[in-house]
N, C-alpha and C positions, 0 to 999 in steps of 0.2 A: 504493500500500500504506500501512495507517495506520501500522504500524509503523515505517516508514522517518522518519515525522513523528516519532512518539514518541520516537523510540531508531535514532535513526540509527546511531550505533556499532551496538547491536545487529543492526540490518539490513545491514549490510556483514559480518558476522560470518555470516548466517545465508545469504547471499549467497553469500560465498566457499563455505561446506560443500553 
């Protein structure tokens, strides 16, 4: 996923929900 590159916090955020 790019996002997990980008914005790992974010990815772990969007992960959990």
């Amino acid at each position: 996923m790019f996002l997990r590159e980008l914005c790992p916090e974010l990815s772990a955020e969007l992960e959990q929900t």
